[in-house]
C-alpha positions in Angstrom: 23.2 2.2 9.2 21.1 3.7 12.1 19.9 7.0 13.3 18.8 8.7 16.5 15.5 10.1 16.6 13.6 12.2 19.0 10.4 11.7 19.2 7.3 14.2 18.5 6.2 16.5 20.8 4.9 14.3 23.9 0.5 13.2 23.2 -1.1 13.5 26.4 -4.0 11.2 26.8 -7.3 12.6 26.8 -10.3 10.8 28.0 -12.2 8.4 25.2 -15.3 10.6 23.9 -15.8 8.9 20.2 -17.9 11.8 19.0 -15.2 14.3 19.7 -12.0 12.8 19.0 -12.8 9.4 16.8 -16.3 10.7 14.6 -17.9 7.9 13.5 -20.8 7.2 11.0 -21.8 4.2 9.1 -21.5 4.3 5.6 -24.6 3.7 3.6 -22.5 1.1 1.4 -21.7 -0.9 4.6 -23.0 -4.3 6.2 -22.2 -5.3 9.5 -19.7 -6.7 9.9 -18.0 -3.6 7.4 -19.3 -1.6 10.2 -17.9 -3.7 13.2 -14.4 -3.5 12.0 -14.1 -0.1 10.7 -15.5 0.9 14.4 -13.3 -1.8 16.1 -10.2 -0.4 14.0 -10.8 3.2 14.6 -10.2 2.7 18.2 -7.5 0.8 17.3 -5.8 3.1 15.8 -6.3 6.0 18.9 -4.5 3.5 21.2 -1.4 4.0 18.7 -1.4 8.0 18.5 -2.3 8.1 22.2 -0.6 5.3 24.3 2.0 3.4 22.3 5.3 3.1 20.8 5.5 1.9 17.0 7.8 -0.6 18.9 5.3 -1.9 21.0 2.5 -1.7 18.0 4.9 -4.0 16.1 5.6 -6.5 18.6 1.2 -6.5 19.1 1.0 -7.2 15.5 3.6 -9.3 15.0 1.8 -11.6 17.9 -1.5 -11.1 16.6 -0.4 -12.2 13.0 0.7 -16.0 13.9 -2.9 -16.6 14.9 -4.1 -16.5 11.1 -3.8 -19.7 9.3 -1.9 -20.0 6.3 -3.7 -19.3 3.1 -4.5 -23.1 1.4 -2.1 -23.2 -1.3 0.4 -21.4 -1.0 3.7 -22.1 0.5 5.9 -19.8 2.1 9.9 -19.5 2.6 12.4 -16.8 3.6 15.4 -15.4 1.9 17.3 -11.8 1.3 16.8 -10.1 -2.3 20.0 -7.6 -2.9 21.0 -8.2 1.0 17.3 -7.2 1.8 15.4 -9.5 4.1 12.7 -11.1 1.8 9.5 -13.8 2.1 9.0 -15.6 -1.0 5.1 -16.7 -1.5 4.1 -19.4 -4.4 1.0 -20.6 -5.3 0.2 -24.3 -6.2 0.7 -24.9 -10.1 2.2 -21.6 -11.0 4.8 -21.8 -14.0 8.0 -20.7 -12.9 8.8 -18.4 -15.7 5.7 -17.0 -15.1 5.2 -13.3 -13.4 6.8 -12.3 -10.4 5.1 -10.1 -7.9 7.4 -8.2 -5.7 5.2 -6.7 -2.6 6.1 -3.9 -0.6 3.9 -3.6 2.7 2.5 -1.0 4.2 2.5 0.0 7.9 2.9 3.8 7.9 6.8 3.2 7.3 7.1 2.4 11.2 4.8 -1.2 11.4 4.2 -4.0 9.7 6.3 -7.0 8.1 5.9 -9.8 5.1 4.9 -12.0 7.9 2.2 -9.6 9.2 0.8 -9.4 5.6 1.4 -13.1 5.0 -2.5 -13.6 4.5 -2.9 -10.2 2.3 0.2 -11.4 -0.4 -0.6 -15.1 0.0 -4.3 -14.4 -1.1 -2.9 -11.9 -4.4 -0.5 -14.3 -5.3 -2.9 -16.9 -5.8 -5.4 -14.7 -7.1 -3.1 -13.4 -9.8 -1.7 -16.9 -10.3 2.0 -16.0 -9.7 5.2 -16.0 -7.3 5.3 -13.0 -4.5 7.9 -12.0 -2.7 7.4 -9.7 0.1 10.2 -6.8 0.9 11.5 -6.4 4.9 12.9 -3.1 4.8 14.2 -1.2 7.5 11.5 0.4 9.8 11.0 4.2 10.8 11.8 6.2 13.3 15.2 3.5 13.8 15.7 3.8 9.9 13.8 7.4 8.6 13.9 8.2 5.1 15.0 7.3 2.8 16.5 4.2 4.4 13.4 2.4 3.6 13.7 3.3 -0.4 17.1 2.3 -0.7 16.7 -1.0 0.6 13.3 -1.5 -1.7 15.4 -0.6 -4.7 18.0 -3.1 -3.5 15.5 -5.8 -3.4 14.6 -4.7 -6.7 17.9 -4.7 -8.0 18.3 -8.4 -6.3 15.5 -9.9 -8.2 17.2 -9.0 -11.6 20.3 -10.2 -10.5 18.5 -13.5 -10.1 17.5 -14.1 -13.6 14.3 -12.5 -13.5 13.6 -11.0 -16.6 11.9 -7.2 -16.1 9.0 -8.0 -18.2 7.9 -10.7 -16.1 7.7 -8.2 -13.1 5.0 -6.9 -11.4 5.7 -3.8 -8.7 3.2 -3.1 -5.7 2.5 -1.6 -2.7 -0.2 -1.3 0.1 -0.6 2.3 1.4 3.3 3.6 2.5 4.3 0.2 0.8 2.9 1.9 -2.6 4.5 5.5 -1.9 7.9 3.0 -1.6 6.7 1.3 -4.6 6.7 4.6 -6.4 9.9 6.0 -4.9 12.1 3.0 -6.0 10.2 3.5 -9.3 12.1 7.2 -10.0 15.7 5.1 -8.5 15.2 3.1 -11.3 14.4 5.3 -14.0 17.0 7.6 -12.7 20.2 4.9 -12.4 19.1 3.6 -15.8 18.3 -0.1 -15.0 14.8 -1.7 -16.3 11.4 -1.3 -15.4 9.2 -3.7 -13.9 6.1 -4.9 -16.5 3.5 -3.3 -14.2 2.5 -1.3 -11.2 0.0 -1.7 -8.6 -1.2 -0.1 -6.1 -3.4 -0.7 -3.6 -4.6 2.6 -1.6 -1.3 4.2 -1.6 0.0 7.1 0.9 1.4 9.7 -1.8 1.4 12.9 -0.1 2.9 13.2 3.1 1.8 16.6 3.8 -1.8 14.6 4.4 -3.3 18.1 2.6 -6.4 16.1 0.8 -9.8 16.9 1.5 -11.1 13.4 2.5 -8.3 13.5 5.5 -11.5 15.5 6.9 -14.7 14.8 4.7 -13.8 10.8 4.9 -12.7 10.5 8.4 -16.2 9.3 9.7 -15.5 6.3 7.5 -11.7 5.5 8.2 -9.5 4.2 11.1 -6.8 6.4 9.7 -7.1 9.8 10.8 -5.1 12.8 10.3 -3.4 12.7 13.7 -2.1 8.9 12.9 -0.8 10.6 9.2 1.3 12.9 10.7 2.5 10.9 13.8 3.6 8.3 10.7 4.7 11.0 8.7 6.8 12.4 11.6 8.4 9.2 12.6 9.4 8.5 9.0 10.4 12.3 8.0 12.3 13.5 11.0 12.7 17.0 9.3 13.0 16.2 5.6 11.2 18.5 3.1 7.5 16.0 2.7 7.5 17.6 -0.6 10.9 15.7 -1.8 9.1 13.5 -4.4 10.9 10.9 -3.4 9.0 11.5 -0.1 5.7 12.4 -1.7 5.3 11.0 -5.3 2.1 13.2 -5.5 4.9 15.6 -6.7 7.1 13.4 -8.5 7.8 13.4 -12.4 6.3 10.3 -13.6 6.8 10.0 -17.6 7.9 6.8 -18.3 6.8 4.4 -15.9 5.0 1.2 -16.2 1.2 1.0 -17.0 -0.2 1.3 -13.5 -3.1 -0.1 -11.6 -4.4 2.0 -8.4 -7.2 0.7 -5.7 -8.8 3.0 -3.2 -11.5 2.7 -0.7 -14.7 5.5 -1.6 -14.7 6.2 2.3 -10.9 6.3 3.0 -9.3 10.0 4.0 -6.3 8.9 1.0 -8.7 9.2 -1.6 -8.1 12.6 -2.5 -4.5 12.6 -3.0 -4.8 9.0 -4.4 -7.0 10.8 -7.3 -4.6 13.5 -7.4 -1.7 11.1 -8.4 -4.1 9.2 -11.0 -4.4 12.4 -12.7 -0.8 13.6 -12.9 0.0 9.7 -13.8 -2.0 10.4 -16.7 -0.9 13.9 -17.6 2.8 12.7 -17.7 1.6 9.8 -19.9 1.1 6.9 -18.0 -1.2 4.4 -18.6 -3.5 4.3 -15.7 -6.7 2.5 -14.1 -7.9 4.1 -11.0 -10.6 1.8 -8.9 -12.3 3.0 -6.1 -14.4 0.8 -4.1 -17.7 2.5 -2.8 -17.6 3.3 0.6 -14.1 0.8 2.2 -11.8 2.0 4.3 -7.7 2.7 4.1 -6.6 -0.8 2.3 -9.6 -2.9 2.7 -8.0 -5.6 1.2 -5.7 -6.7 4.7 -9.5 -7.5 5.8 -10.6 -10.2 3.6 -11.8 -12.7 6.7 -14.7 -9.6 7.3 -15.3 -7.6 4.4 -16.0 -9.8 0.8 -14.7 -6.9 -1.6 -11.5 -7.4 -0.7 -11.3 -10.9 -2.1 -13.1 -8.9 -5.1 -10.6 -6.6 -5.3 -7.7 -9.1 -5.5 -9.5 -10.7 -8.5 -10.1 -6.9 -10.4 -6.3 -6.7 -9.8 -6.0 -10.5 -11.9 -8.4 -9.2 -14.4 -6.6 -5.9 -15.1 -3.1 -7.5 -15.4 -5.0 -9.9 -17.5 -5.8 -7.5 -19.6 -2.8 -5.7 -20.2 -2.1 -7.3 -24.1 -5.2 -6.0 -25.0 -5.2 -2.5 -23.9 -7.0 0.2 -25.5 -4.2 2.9 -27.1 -6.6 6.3 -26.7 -9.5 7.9 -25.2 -11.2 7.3 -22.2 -13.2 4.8 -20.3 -15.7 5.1 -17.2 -17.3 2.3 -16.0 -18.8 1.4 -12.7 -20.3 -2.2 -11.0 -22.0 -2.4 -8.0 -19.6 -1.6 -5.4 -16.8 -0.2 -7.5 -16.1 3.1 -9.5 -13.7 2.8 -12.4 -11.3 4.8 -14.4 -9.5 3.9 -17.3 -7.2 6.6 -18.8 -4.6 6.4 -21.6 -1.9 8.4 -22.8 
């Protein structure tokens, strides 16, 4: 199934001033080459609102993805999950009954693929120790929503028609890959099928309406600005309400899903609504860890070759489903470490 879509209103090009358009200010928390990047991928990202088509962005990163080398130890083969397009990922030595991550990337809805974030779930599957499989879905503005959220609970459905038992499953997302995380989530729960073990997220986009305060206090400090939101936002919507939860899980009911693990960047404009859904995940009873790491950017973790605490942050995410047996049943927890801000909060 395909759709037409017109495009937003036409961005003229306006001449490069970085102050004006593109602020920029190093974070105290950054090094170098922290500071390179963000920089480098803050202009970047202007080329996209300003110049390109998420066609031709795709096709760029697509290209630019077959230069990174394979991750040492872990294989990769394709395949289709409940007619889905799929990338399977396994790590050396992992048990076969063991858990089963099912990945869904990000890309603002419109970029992106499992082989563009081969690297990113090759280096969480082997951090975690477990199978990965990564999720193609259809791509906005050629498939707007909620295309993309049937096809992720297809997949999902898929891998329990394969034999995999719910309990071994572990649900996540990167940025609009954890807002789809979140929306197949409520599918399930709402057709009556089983929940995966776990959820994680990994600074997810949960409010479409991009209405957090860090969209302006944090933009210094992120490539992702609030014009590149709502361009996203637009291709995906095309005129649906962006407070549907299934749109927005900022708004959703979320009683009864899976203890949840949530990442964010300190510096990225997300941060607000990320906290925003940590605290309504733990109103409607979920049991939820929210990390934010002091001073990174939108999903840090596609930047391990550059930035160290995204390799950290893949092994906080082993450590926390590590510690699921044990988990404390009231109360609440703060803790920080150098570099990252925790928040442990129970039903």
């Amino acid at each position: 199934m395909t759709s037409s879509f017109s495009p937003p209103k036409e961005r003229v090009p306006q001449p490069h001033t970085n102050k004006a358009r593109d602020p920029f200010e190093r974070h105290p928390a950054w090094g170098v080459r922290t500071t390179a990047l963000v920089r480098t991928l803050k202009r970047a990202a202007r080329s996209v609102t300003d110049h390109r088509s998420p066609i031709q962005t795709r096709l760029a990163l697509e290209n630019l993805s077959r230069l990174a080398p394979p991750v040492w130890g872990v294989s990769q083969r394709t395949g289709s999950l409940g007619g889905v397009p799929a990338r399977w990922f396994t790590p050396r030595g992992v048990h076969a009954e063991g858990p089963v991550l099912m990945h869904i990337h990000g890309g603002g809805f419109s970029l992106c693929s499992s082989h563009v974030h081969a690297t990113f779930i090759s280096e969480l599957a082997r951090a975690i120790g477990a199978r990965a499989v990564g999720i193609d879905y259809r791509l906005a503005p050629e498939h707007p929503f909620p295309l993309p959220i049937e096809d992720c609970y297809s997949a999902y459905l898929g891998l329990l028609d394969s034999g995999v038992d719910p309990s071994r499953i572990i649900l996540s997302g990167d940025s609009a890959g954890g807002n789809l995380a979140l929306a197949t989530l409520q599918r399930v729960r709402a057709a009556g099928q089983p929940m995966p073990r776990l959820v994680v997220l990994l600074s997810p986009w949960v409010d479409l309406e991009c209405r957090g305060d860090s969209v302006h206090f944090n933009d210094p400090y992120d490539y992702l600005s609030q014009d590149l939101l709502e361009l996203f936002a637009a291709y995906y919507l095309q005129g649906a309400d962006p407070r549907d939860p299934q749109a927005s899980p900022v708004h959703a009911d979320l009683s009864g899903f899976p203890p949840m693990l949530i990442q964010a960047g300190g510096g990225e404009t997300l941060l607000s609504e990320i906290r925003t859904l940590a605290r309504r995940a733990e109103r409607h009873g979920v049991r939820v860890t929210l990390q934010e790491w002091e001073g990174m950017c939108h999903a840090f973790h596609g930047f391990s070759m550059f930035i160290p605490e995204a390799e950290r942050a893949f092994h906080e995410v082993a450590s926390w489903i590590g510690a699921q047996q044990s988990w404390p049943r009231t109360g609440i927890l703060q803790r920080s470490v150098p570099g990252l801000h925790r928040l442990l909060a129970t039903a």
